[in-house]
Gaussian input, Z-matrix of N, CA and C with variables (Angstrom, degrees):
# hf/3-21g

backbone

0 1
 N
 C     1     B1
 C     2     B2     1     A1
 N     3     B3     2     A2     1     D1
 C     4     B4     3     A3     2     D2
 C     5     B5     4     A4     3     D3
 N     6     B6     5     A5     4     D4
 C     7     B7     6     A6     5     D5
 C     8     B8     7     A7     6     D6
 N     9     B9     8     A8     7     D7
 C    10    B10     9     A9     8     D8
 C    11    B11    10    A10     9     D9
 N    12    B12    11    A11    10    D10
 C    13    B13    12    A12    11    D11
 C    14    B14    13    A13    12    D12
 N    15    B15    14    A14    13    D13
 C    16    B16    15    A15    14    D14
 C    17    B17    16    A16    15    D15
 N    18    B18    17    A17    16    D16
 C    19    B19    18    A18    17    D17
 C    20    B20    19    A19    18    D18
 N    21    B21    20    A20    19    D19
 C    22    B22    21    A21    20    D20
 C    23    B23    22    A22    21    D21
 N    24    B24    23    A23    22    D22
 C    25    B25    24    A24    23    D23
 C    26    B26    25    A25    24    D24
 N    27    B27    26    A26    25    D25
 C    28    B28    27    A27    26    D26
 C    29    B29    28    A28    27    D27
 N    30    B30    29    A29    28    D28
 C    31    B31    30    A30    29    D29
 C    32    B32    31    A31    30    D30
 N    33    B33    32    A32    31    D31
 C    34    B34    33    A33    32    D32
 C    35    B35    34    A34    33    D33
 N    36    B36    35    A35    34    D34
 C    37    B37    36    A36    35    D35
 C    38    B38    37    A37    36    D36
 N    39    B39    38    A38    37    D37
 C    40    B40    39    A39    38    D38
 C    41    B41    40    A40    39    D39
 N    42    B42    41    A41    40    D40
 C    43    B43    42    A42    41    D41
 C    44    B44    43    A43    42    D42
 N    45    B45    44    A44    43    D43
 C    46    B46    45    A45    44    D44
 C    47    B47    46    A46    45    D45
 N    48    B48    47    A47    46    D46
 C    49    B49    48    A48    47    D47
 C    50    B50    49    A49    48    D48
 N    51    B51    50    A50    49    D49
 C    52    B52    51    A51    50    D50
 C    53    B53    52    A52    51    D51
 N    54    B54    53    A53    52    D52
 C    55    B55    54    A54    53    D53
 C    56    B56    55    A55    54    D54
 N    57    B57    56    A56    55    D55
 C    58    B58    57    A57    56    D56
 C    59    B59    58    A58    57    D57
 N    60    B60    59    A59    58    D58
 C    61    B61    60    A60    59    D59
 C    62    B62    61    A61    60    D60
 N    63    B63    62    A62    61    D61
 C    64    B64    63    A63    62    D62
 C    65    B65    64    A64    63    D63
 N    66    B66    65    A65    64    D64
 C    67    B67    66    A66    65    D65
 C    68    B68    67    A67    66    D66
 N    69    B69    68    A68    67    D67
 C    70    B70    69    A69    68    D68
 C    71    B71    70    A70    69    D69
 N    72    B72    71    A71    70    D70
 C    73    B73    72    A72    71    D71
 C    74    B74    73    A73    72    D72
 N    75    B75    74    A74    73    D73
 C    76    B76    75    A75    74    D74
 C    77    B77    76    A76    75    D75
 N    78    B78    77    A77    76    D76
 C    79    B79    78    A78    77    D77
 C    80    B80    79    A79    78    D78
 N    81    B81    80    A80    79    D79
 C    82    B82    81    A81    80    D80
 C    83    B83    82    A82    81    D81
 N    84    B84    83    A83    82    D82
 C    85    B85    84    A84    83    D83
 C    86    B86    85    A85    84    D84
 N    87    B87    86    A86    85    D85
 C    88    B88    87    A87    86    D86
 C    89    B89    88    A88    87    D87
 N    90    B90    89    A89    88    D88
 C    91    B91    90    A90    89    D89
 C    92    B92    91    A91    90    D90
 N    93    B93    92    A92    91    D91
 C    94    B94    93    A93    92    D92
 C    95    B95    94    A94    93    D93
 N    96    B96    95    A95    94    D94
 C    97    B97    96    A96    95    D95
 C    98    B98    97    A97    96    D96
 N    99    B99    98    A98    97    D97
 C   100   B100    99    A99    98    D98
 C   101   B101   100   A100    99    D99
 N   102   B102   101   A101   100   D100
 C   103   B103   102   A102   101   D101
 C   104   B104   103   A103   102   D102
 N   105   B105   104   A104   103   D103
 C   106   B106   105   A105   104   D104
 C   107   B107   106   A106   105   D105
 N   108   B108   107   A107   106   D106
 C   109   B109   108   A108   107   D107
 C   110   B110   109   A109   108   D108
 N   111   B111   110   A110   109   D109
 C   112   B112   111   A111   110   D110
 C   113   B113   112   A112   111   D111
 N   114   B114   113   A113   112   D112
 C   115   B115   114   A114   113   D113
 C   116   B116   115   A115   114   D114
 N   117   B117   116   A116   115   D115
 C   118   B118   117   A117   116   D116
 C   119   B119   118   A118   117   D117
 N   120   B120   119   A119   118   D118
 C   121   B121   120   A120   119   D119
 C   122   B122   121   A121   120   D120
 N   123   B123   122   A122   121   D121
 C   124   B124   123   A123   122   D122
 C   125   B125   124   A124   123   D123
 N   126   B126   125   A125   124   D124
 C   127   B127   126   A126   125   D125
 C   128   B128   127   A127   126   D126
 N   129   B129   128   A128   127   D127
 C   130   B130   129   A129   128   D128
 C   131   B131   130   A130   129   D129
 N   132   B132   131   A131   130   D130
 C   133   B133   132   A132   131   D131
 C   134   B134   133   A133   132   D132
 N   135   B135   134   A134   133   D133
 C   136   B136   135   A135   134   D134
 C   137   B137   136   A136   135   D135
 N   138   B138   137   A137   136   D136
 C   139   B139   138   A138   137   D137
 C   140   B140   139   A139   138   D138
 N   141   B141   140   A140   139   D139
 C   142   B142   141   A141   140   D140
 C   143   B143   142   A142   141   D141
 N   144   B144   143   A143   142   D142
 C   145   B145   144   A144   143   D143
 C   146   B146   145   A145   144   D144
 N   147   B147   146   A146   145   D145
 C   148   B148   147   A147   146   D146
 C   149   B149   148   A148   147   D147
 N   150   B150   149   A149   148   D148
 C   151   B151   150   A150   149   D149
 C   152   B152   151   A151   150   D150
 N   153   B153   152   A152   151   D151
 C   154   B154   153   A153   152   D152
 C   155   B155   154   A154   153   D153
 N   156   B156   155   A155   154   D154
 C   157   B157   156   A156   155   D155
 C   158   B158   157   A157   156   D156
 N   159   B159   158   A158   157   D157
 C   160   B160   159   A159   158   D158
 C   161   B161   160   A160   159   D159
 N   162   B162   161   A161   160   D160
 C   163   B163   162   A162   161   D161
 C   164   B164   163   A163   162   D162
 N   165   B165   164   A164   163   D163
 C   166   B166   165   A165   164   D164
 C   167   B167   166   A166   165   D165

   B1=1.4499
   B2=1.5256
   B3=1.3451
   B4=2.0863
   B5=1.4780
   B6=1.6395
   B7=1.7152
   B8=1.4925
   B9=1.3920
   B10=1.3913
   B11=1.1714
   B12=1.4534
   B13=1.4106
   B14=1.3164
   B15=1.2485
   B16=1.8890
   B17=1.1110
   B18=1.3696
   B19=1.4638
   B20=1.5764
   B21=1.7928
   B22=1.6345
   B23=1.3740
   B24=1.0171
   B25=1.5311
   B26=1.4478
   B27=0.8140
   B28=1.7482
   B29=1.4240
   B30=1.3252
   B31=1.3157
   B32=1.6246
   B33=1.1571
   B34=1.6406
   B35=1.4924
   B36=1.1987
   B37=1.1082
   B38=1.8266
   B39=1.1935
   B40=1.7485
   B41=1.1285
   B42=1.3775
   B43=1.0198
   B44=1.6987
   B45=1.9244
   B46=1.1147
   B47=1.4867
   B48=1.7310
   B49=1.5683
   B50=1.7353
   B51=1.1913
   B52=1.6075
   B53=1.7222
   B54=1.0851
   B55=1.4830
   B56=1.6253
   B57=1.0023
   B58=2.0543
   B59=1.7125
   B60=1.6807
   B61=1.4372
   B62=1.4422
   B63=1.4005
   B64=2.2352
   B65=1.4076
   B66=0.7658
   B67=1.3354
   B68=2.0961
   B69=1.0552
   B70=0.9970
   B71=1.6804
   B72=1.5028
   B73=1.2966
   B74=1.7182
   B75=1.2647
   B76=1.3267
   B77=1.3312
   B78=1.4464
   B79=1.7905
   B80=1.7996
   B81=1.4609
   B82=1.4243
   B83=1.6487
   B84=1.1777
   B85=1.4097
   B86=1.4221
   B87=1.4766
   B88=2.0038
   B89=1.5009
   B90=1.5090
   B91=1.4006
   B92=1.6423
   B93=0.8370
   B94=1.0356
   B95=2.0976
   B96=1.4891
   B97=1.4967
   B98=1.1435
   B99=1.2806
   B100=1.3399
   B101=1.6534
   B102=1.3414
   B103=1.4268
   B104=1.1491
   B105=1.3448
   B106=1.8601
   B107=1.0844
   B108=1.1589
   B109=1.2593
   B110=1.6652
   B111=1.4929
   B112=1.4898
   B113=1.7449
   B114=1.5904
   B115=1.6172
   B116=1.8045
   B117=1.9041
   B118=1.2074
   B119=1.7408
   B120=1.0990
   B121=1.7147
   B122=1.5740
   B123=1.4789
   B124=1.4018
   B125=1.5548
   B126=1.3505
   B127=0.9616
   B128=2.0076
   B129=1.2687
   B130=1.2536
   B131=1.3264
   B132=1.6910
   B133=1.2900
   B134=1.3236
   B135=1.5355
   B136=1.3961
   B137=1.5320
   B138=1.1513
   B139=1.6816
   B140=1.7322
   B141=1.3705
   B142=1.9143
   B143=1.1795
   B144=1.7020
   B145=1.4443
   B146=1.1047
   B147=1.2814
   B148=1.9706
   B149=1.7488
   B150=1.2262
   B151=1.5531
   B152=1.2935
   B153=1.3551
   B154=1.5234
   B155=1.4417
   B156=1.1255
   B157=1.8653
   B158=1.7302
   B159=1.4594
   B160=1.2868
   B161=1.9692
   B162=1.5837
   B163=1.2741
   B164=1.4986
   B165=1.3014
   B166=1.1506
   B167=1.7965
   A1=108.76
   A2=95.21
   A3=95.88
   A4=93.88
   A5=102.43
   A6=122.81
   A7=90.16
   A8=93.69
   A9=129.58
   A10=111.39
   A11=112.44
   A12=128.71
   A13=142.56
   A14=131.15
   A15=103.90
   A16=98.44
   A17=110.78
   A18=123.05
   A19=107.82
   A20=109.77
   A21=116.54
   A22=96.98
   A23=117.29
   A24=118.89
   A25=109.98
   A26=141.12
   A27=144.44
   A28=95.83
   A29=114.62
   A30=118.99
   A31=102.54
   A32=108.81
   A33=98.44
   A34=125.46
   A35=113.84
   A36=147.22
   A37=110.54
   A38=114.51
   A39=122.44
   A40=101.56
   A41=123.82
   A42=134.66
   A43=111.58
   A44=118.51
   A45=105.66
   A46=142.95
   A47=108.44
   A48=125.28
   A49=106.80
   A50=124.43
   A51=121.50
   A52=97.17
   A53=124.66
   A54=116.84
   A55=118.03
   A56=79.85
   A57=97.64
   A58=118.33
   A59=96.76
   A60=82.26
   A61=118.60
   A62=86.64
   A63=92.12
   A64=119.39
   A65=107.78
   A66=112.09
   A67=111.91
   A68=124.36
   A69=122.35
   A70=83.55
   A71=129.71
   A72=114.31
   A73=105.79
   A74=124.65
   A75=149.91
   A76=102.26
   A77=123.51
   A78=127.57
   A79=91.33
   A80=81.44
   A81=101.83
   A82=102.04
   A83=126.04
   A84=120.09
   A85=113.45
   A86=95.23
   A87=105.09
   A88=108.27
   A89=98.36
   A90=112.64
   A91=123.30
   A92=157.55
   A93=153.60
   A94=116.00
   A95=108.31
   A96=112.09
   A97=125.46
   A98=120.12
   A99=138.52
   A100=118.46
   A101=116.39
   A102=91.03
   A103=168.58
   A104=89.15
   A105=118.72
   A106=106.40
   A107=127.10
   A108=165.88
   A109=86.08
   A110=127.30
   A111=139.65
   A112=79.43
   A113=133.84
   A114=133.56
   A115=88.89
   A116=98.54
   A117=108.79
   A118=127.18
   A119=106.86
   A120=107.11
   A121=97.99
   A122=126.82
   A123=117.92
   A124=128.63
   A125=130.41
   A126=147.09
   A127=107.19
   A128=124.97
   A129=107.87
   A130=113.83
   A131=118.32
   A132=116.06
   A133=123.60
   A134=114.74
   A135=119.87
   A136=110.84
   A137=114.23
   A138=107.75
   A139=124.07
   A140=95.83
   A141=102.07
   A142=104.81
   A143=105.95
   A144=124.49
   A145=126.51
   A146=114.67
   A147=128.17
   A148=90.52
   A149=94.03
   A150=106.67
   A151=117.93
   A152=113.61
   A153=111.74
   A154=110.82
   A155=92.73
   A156=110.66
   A157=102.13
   A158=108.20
   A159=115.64
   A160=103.70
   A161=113.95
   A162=129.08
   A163=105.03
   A164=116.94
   A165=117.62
   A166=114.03
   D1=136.42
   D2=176.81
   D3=-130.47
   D4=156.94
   D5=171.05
   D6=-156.83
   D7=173.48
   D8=-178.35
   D9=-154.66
   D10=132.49
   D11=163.86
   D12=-117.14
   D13=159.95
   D14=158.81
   D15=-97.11
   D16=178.16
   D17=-176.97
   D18=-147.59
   D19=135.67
   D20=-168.41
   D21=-120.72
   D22=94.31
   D23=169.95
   D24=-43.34
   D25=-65.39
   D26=156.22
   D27=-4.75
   D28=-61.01
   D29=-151.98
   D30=-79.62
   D31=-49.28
   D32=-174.27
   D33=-107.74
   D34=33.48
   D35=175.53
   D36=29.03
   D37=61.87
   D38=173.36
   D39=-162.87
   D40=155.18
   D41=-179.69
   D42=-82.33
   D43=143.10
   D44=-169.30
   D45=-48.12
   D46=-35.79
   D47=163.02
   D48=-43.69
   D49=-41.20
   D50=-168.35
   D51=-88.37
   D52=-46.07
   D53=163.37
   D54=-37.12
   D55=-70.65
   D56=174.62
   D57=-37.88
   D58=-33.90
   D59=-173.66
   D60=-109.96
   D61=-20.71
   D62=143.11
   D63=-42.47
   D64=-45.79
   D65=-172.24
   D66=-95.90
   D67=10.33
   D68=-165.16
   D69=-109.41
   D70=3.36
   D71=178.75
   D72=-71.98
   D73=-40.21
   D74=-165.10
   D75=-84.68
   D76=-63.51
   D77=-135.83
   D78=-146.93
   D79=156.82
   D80=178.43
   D81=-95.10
   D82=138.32
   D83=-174.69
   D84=-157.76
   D85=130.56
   D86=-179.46
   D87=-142.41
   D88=132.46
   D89=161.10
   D90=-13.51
   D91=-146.65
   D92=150.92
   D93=152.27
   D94=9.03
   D95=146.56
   D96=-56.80
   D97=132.75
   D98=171.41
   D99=-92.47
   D100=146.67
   D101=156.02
   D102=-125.82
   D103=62.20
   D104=138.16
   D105=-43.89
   D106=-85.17
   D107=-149.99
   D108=-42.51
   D109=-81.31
   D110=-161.42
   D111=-58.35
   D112=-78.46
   D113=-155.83
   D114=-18.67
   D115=-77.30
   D116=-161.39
   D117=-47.40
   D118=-26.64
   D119=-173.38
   D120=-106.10
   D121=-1.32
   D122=-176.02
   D123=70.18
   D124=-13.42
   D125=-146.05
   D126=-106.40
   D127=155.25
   D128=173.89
   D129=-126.18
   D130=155.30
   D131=-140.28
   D132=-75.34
   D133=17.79
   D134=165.86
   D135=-93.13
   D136=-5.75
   D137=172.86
   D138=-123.30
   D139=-0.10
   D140=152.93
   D141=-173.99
   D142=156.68
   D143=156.96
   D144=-163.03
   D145=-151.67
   D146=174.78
   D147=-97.99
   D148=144.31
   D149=146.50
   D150=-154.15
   D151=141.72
   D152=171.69
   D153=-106.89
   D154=169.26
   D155=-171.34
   D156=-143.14
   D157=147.41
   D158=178.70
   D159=-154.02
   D160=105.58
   D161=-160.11
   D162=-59.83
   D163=111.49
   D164=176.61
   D165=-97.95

């Protein structure tokens, strides 16, 4: 199984490394913003992005 998300640090209150490794019990998962991605939303890459996941 694969997904992708963004992610709002605001919103889920941890920093991305501690997200990541919650989730690293289940799925393999990497960043995957570009930057485009930061130009366009203004923002820097400790407070949103892409990530993908692939269910291991």
């Amino acid at each position: 199984m694969r997904c992708a998300f963004e992610f709002h640090i605001d919103a889920v209150k941890m920093p991305i490394n501690i997200l990541l490794k919650n989730l690293s019990k289940d799925y393999k998962c990497e960043v995957v913003s570009d930057e485009e991605f930061y130009k366009r939303h203004g923002y820097s890459k400790k407070l949103l992005g892409l990530v993908k996941c692939v269910r291991v």
